[in-house]
C-alpha positions as CSV (number, residue, x, y, z in Angstrom):
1,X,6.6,-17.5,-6.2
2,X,10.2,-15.9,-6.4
3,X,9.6,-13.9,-9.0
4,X,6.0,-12.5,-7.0
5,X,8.2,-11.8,-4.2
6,X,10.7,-10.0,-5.4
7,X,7.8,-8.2,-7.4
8,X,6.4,-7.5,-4.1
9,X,9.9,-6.1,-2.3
10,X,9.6,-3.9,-5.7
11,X,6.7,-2.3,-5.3
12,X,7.0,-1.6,-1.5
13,X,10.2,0.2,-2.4
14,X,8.7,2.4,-4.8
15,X,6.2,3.1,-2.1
16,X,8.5,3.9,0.2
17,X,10.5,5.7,-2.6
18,X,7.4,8.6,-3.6
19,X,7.0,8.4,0.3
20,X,10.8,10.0,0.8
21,X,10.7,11.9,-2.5
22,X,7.9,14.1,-1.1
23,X,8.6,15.2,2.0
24,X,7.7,12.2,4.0
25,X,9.1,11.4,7.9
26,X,11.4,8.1,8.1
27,X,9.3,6.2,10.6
28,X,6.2,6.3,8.0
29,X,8.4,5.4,5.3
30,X,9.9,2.0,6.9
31,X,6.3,1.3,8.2
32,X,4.7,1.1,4.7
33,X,7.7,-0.7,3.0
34,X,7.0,-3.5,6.2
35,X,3.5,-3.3,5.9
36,X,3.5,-4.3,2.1
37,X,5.8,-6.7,2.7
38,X,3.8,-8.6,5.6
39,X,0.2,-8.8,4.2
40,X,1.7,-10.1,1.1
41,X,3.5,-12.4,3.3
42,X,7.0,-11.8,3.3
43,X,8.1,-12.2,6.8
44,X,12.0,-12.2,6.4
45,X,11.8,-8.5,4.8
46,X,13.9,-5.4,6.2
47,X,14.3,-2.1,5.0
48,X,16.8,1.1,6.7
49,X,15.7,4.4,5.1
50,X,17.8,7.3,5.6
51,X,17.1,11.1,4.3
52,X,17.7,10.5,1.0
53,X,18.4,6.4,0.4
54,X,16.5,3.1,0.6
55,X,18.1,0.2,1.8
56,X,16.1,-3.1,1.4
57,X,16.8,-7.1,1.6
58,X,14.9,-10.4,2.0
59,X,15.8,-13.5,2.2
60,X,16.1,-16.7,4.9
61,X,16.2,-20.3,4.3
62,X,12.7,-20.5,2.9
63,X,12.9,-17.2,1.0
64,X,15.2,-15.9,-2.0
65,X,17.7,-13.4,-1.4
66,X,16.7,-10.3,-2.4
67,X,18.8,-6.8,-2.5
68,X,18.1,-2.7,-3.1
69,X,19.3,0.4,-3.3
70,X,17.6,3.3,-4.1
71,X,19.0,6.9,-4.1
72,X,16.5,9.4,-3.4
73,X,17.4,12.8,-3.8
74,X,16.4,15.7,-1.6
75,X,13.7,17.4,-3.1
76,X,10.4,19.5,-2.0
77,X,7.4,18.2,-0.5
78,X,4.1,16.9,-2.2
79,X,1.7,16.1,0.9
80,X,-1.0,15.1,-1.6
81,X,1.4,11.7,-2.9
82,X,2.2,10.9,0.8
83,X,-1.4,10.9,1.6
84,X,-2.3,9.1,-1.6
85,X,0.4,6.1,-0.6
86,X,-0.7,6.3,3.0
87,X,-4.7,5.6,1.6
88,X,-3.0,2.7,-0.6
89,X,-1.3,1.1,2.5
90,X,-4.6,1.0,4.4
91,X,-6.6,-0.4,1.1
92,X,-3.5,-3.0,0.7
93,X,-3.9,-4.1,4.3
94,X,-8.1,-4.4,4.0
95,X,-7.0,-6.7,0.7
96,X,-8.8,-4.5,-1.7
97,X,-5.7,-4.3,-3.9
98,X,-3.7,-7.6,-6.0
99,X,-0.2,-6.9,-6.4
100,X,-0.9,-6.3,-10.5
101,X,-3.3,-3.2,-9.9
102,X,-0.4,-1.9,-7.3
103,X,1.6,-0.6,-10.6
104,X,-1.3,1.3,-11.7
105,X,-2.0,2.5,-8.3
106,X,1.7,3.8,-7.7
107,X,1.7,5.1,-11.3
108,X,-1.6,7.0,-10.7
109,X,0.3,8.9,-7.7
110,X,3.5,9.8,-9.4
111,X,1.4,11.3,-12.1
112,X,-0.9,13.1,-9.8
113,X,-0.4,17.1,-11.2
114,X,1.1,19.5,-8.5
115,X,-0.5,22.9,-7.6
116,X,-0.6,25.2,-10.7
117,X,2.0,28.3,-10.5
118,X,-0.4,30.6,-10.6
119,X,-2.0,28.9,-7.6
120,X,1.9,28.6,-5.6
121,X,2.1,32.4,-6.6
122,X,-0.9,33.5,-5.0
123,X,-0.8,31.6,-1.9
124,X,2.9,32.2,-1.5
125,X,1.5,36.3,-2.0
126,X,-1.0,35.3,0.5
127,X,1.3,33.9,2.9
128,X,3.4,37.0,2.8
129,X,1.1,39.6,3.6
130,X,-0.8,37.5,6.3
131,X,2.6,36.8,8.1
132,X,3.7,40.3,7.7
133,X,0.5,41.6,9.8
134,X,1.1,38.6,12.2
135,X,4.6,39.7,12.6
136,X,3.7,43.3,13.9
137,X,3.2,45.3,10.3
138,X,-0.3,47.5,8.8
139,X,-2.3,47.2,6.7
140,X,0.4,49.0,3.8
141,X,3.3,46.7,4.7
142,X,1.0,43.3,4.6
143,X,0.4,44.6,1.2
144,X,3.8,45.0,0.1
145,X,4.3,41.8,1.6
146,X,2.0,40.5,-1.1
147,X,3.4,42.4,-3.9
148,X,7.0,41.0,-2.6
149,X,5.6,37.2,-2.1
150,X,4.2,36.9,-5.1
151,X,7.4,38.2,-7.1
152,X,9.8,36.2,-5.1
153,X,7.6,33.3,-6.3
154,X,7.7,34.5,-10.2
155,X,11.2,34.0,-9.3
156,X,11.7,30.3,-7.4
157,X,9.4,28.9,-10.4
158,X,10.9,30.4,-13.2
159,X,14.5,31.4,-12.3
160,X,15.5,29.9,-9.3
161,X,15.3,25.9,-10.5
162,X,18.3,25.7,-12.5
163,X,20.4,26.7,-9.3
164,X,22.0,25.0,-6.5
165,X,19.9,25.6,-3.4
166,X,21.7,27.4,-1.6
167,X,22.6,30.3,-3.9
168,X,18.6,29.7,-5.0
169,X,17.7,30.8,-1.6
170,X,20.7,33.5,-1.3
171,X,19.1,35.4,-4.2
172,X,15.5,34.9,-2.9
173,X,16.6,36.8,0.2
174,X,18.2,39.2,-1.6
175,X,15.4,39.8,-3.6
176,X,12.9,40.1,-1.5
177,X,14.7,42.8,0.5
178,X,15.4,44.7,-2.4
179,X,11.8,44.6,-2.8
180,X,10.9,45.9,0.2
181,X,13.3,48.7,0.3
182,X,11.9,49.8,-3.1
183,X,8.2,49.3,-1.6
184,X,9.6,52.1,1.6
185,X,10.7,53.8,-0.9
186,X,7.6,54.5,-2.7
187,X,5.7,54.9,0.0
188,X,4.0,51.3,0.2
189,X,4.8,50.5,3.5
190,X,6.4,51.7,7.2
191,X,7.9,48.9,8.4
192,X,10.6,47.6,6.4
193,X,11.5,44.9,9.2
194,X,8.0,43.0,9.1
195,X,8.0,43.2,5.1
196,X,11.1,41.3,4.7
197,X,9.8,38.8,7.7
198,X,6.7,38.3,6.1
199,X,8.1,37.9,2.4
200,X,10.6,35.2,3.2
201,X,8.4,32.8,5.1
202,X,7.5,30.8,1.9
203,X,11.0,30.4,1.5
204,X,10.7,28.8,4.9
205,X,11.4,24.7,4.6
206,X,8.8,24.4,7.6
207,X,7.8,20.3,6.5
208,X,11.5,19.6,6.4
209,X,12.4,21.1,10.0
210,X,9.0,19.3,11.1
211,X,10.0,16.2,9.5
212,X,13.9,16.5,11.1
213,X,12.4,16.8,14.5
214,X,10.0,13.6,14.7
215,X,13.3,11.9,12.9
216,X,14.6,12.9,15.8
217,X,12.7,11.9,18.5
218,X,11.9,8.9,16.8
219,X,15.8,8.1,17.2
220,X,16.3,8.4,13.9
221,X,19.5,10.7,14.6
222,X,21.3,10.2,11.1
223,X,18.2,11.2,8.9
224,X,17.3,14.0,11.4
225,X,20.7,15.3,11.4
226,X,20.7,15.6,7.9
227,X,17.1,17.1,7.6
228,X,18.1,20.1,10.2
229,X,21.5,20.5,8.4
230,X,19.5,21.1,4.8
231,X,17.2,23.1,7.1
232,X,19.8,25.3,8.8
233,X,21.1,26.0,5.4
234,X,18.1,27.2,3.8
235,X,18.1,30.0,6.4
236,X,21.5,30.7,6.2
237,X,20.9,31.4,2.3
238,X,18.2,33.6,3.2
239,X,19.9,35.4,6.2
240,X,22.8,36.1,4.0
241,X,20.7,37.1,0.9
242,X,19.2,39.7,3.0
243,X,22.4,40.6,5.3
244,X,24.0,41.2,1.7
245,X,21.5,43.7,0.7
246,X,21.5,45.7,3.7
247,X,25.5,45.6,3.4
248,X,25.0,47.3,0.0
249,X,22.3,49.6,0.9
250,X,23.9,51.0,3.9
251,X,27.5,51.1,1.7
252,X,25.7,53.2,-1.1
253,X,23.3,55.7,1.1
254,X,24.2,55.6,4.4
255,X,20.4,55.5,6.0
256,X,19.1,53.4,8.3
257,X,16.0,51.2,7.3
258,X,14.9,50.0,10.5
């Protein structure tokens, strides 16, 4: 019966684990981890998640001691897995699951296949020229917009990954103004301000500044802090990327873009 429990405290860690991993607010995390641990009928079972660690023990005079840690690294979010665990919580709690077919489940939705590139590059393309008419351009700077999403994606799948984030995301602004001046330049567009605005909203960490504001209000103060800080430097990365091209383009010609 040890061994089952401590097999139980296990699994509801990895839960909570892909949970975290992929974009997941705290509150659901520590509800899952509890909710596996109580139908199965741990009672003694606690668990403090922060941003990017699990912290989980068991253990009173009728139960074994039991102790976790688990690093999770910040990473991207994945709203199909935390959907997929959030179904598997529910199906634990009707008792449609034993704890051996809860492997398999949690296996099946770590191996669950992301969106294709092609598919990020096209709605990241997408993105870009539907914000760029939302933020005040025509019908010419939505679609250099497009051109300049769907490059600046080319370049966070295949260029981007093997850097830290925050010279990932100074680049990627940097880019994409470049981009858009080129665009001007050529006559593809008029307004070189909604461009740039539209082509750097998939940039945009808009589940993480979600997520660091329910943290938040949920009193979860450390693991919202830490969300909004990540947050705040994503845009700072892209402000500066694009500050640093302007810098240069003004420096070299002397016009005025804007």
């Amino acid at each position: 019966m040890a061994g089952d429990r401590q097999e139980i405290m296990e699994i509801a860690m990895r839960a909570g684990h892909i949970l975290l991993e992929n974009g997941a607010e705290i509150s659901r995390v520590e509800e899952t981890i509890d909710r596996i641990c109580r139908h199965y009928g741990i009672q003694s079972a606690n668990s403090f998640v922060l941003s990017n660690g699990i912290f989980s023990t068991m253990g009173n005079q009728r139960e074994e001691f039991f102790a976790r840690v688990q690093h999770i690294p910040v990473s991207g979010a994945h709203l199909n897995r935390v959907a997929a665990v959030n179904q598997l919580s529910r199906e634990i709690e009707e008792g449609k699951h034993t704890i051996a077919d809860l492997e398999r489940c949690l296996d099946d939705i770590e191996n669950m296949p992301g969106k294709r590139n092609i598919v990020q590059i096209m709605a990241s393309a997408v993105g870009s020229g539907a914000f760029c008419l939302f933020f005040g351009g025509d019908l010419l700077d939505s679609a250099a917009a497009f051109l300049s999403g769907m490059l600046l994606y080319v370049y966070i799948l295949y260029g981007g990954y093997r850097l830290s984030r925050l010279v990932e995301h100074i680049l990627g602004g940097a880019l994409v103004t470049f981009l858009c001046m080129v665009f001007y330049h050529l006559g593809l567009g008029h307004n070189v301000s909604s461009m740039i605005i539209g082509s750097v909203i998939p940039m945009i960490p808009g589940v993480a500044f979600t997520n660091a504001i329910r943290d938040l209000t949920d009193g979860d103060y450390i693991a919202g802090s830490v969300r909004m800080m990540d947050t705040a430097l994503v845009v700072l990365g892209i402000a500066l990327g694009v500050g640093m091209m302007f810098t240069a383009y003004y420096r070299i010609t002397g016009g005025n873009l804007l």
